[in-house]
Backbone bond lengths (Angstrom), bond angles and torsions (degrees), N, CA, C in turn:
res aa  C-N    CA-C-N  psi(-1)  N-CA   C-N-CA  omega(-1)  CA-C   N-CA-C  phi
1 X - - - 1.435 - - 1.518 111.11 -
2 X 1.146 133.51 -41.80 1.346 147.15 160.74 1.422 98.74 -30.42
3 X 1.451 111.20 -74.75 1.549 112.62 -173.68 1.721 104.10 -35.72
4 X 1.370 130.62 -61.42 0.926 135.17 163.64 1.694 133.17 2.18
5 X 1.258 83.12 -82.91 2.049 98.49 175.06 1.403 98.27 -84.78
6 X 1.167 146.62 -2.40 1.649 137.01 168.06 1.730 80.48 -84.09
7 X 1.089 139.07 -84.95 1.440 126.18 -147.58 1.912 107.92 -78.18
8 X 1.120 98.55 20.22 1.819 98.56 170.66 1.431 112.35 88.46
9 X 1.755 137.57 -7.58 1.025 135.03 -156.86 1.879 121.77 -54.40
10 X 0.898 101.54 -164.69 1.734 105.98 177.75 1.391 126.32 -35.76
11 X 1.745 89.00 -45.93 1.610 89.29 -165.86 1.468 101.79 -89.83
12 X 1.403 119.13 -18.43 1.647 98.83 170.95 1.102 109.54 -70.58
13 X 1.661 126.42 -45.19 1.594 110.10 171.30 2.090 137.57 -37.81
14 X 1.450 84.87 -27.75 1.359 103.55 174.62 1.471 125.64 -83.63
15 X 1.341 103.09 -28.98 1.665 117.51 178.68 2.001 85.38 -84.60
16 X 1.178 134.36 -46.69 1.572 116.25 -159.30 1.905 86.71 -93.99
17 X 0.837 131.25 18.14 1.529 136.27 152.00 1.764 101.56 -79.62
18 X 1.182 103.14 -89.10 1.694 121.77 168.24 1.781 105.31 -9.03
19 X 1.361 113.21 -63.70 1.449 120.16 -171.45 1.008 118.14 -44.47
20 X 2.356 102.07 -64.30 1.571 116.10 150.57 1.430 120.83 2.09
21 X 1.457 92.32 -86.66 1.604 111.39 -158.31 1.346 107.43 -74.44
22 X 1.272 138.86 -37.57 1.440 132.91 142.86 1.576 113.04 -29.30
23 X 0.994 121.81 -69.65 1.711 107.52 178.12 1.485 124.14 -63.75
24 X 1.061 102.52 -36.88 1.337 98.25 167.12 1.780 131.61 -72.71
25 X 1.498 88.86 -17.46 1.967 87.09 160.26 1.167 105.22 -75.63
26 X 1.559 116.33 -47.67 2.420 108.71 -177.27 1.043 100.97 -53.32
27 X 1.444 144.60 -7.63 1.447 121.63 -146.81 2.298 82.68 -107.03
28 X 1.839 98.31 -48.63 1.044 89.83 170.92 1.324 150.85 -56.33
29 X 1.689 87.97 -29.63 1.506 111.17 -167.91 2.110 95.67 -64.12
30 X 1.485 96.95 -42.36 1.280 101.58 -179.49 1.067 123.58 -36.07
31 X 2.000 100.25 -67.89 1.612 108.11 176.53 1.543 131.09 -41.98
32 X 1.349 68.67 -34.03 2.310 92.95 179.78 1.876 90.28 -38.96
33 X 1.285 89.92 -86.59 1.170 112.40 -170.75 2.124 121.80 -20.76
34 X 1.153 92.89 -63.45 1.342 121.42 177.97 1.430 107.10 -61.49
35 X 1.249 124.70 -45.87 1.498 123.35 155.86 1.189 116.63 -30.92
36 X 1.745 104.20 -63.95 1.363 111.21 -160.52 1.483 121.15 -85.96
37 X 1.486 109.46 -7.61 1.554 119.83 148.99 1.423 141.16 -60.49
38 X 1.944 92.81 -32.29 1.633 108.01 175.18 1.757 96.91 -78.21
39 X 1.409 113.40 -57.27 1.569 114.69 -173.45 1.677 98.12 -49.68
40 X 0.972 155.20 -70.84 1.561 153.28 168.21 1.535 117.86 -23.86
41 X 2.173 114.95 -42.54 1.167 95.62 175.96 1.995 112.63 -84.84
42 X 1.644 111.44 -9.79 1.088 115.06 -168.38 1.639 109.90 -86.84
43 X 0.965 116.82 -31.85 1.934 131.96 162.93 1.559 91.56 -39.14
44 X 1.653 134.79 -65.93 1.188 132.40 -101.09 1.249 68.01 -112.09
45 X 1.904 142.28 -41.23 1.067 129.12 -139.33 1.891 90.27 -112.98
46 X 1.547 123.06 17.92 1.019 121.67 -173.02 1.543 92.92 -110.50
47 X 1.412 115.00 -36.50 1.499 120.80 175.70 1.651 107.76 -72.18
48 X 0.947 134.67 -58.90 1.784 137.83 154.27 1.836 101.03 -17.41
49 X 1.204 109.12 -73.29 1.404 122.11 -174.62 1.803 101.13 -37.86
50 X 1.519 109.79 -72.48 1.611 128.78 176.68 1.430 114.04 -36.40
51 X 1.373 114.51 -49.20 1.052 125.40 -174.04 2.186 107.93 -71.67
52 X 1.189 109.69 -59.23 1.652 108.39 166.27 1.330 120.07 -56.05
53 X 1.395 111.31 -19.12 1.846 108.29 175.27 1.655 101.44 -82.34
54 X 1.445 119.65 -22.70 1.597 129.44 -155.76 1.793 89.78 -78.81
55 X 1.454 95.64 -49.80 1.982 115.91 -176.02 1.311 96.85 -63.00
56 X 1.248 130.63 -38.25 2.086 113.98 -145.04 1.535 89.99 -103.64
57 X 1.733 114.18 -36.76 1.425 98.44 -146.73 2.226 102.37 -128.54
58 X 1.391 107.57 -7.97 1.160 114.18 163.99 1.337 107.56 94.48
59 X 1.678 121.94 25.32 1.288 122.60 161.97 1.494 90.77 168.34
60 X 1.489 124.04 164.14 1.336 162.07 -132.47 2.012 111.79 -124.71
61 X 1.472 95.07 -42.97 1.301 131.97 176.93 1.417 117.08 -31.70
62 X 1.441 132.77 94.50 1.378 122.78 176.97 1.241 122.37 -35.74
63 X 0.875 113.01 -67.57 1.474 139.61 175.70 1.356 124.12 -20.15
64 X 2.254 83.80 -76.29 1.837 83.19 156.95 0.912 141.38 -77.86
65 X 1.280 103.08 -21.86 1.813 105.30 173.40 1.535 108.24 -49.93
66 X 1.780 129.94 -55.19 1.183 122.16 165.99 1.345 144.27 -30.12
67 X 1.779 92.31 -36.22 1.620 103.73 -166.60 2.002 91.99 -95.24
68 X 1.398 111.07 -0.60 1.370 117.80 -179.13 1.511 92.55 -90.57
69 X 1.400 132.01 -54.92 1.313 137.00 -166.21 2.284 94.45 -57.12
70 X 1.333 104.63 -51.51 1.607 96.61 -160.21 1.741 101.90 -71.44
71 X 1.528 118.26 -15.14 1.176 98.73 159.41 1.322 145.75 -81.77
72 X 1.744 94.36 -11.02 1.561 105.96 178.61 1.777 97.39 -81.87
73 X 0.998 137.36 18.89 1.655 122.06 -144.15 2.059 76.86 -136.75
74 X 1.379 101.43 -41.94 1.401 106.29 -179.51 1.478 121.98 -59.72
75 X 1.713 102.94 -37.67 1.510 112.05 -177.18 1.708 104.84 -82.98
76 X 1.734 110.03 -38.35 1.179 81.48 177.91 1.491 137.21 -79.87
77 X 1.260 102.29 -19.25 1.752 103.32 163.06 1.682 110.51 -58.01
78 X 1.156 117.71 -31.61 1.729 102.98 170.78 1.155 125.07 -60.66
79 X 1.725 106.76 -36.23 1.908 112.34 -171.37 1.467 81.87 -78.33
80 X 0.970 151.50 -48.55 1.608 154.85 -155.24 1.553 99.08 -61.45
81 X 1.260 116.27 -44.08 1.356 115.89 -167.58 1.808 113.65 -87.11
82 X 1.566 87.66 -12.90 2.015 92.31 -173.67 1.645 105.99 -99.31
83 X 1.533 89.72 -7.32 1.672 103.48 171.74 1.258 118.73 -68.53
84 X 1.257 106.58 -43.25 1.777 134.86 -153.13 1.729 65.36 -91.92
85 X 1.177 147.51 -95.32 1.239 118.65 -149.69 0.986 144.36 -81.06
86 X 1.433 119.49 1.98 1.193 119.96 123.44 1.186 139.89 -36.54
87 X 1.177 127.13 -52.59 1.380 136.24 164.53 1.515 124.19 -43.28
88 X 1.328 106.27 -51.28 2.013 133.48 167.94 1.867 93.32 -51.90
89 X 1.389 118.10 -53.90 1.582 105.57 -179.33 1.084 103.00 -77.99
90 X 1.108 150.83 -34.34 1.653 131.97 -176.73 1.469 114.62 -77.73
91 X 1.513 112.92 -12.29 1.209 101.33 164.31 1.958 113.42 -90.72
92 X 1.321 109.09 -32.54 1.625 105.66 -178.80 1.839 100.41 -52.23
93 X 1.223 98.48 -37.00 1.840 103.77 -168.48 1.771 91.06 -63.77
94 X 1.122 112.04 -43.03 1.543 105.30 -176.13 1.704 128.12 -64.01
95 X 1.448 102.87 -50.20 1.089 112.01 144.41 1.598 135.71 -20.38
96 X 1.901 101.19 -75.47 1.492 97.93 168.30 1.487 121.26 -58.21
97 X 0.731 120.33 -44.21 1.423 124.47 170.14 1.819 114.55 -40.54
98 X 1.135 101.37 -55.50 1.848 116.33 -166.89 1.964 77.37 -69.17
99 X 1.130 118.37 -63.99 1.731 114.90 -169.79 1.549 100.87 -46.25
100 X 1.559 116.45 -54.03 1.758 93.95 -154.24 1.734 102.97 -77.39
101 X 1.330 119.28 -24.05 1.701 117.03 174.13 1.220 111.13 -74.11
102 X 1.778 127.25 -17.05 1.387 103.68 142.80 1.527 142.60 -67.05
103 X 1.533 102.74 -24.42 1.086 103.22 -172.28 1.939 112.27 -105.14
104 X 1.461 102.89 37.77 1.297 112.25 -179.00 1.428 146.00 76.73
105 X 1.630 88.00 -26.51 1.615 105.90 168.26 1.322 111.97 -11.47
106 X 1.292 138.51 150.04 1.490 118.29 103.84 1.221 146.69 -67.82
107 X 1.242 105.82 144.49 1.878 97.96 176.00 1.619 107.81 -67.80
């Protein structure tokens, strides 16, 4: 048998098979692991997440949260738009103003 593993025969092929597959389970066993550390910190930081949408916005809920997001998106384009015209009259008021002190008026 000696003769064997000195000239490379079966069973050394089988023992440097064996080694293989031994490292390659630690390597898996590892990943295993490391998976199941990320899935544990990502659970914990998905429940954290659930929980501040439950506090800020009054549910967790994709859905509603969305149909919560297109109403906040709805109001603010309205204040946005009563801004903008507001803004358009304080400038016409400025305007008249800059026109009649050019043109001598009194106020």
């Amino acid at each position: 048998m000696a003769t064997n593993d000195v000239l490379g025969g079966p069973d050394a092929a089988l023992e440097r098979e064996l080694g293989r597959l031994k490292a390659e389970y630690e390597s898996l066993r590892d990943e295993k692991v490391r998976a199941e550390q990320t899935l544990a910190h990502l659970e914990a930081e998905l429940s954290s997440l659930e929980e501040k949408a439950r506090s800020d916005y009054g549910t967790a809920d994709p859905g509603e949260l969305r149909a919560k997001l297109e109403a906040m998106r709805a109001e603010n384009e309205r204040l946005v738009a009563g801004y903008r015209e507001h803004v358009a009259q304080v400038r016409a008021g400025l305007a008249a103003l800059e026109d009649g002190a050019a043109s001598g008026v009194p106020e």
